[in-house]
LUMBAGU-126635 format. One record per residue (C-alpha): residue number from 1; x, y, z. Coordinates in steps of 0.1 Angstrom, whole numbers. Layout:
N
num=NUM&east=X&north=Y&up=Z
...
//
This chain:
79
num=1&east=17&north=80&up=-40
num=2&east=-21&north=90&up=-35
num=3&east=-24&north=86&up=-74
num=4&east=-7&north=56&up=-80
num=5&east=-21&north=36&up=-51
num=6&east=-58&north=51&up=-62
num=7&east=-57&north=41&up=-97
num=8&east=-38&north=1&up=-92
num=9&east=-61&north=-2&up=-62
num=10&east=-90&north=3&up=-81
num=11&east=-85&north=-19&up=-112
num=12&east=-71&north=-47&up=-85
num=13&east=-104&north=-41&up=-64
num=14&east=-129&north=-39&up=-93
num=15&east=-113&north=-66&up=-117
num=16&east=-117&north=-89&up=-85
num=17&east=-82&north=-100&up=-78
num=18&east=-87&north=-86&up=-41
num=19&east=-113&north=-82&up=-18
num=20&east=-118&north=-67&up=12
num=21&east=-147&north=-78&up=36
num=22&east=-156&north=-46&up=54
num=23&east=-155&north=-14&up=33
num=24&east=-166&north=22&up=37
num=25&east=-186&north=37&up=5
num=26&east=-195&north=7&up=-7
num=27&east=-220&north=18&up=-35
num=28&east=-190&north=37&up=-51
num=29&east=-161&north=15&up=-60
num=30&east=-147&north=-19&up=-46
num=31&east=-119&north=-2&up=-29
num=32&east=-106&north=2&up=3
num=33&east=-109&north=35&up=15
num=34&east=-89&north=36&up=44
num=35&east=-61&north=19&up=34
num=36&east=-58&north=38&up=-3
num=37&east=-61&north=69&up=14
num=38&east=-47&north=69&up=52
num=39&east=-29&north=38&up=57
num=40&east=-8&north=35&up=21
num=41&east=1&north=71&up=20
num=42&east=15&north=71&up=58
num=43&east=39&north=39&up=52
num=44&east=49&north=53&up=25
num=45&east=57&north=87&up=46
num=46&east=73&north=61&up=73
num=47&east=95&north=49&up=40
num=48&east=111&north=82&up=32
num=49&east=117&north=92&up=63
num=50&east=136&north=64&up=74
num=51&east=151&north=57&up=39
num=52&east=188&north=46&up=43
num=53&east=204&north=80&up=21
num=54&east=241&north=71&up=33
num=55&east=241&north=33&up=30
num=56&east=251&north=10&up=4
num=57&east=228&north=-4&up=-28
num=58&east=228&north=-35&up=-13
num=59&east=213&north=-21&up=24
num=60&east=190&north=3&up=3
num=61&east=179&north=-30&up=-19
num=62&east=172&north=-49&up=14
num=63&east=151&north=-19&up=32
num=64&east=129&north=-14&up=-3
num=65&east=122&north=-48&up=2
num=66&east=113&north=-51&up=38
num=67&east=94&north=-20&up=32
num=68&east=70&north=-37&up=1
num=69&east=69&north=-72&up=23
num=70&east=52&north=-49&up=53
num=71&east=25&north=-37&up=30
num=72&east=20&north=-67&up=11
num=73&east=17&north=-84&up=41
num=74&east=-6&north=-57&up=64
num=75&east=-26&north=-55&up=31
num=76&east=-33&north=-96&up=32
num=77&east=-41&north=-92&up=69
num=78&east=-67&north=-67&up=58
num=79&east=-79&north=-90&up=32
//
């Protein structure tokens, strides 16, 4: 998940479409450091443990998208 939140973070971050007012290292990248690398990867650890194995589609449906509307929205908080 490191990878993938890396590499979409920094396009979003350098192409502008987010920006985040206090940043560590900011002579390297536009990124946010703490999120891309502590906060992202530990939801997403929070995800798989509590992912719903014995449930049905629809249950599993509804938890992948209470999951995304977290970090979308703890991301925007950040913002």
């Amino acid at each position: 998940m490191q990878t993938l939140t890396w590499f979409w973070g920094l396009i979003v971050a350098e192409k502008g479409l987010i920006k985040y007012p206090v940043r560590f290292l900011k002579k390297s990248n536009k990124s946010n450091f703490s999120f891309e690398y502590f906060i992202f990867p530990a939801l997403c650890s929070i995800f798989n443990i509590f992912y719903p194995k014995s449930e049905n589609k629809f249950f599993k449906l509804l938890y992948y998208i209470m999951h995304s509307g977290i970090i979308t929205d703890f991301e925007v908080m950040m913002e």
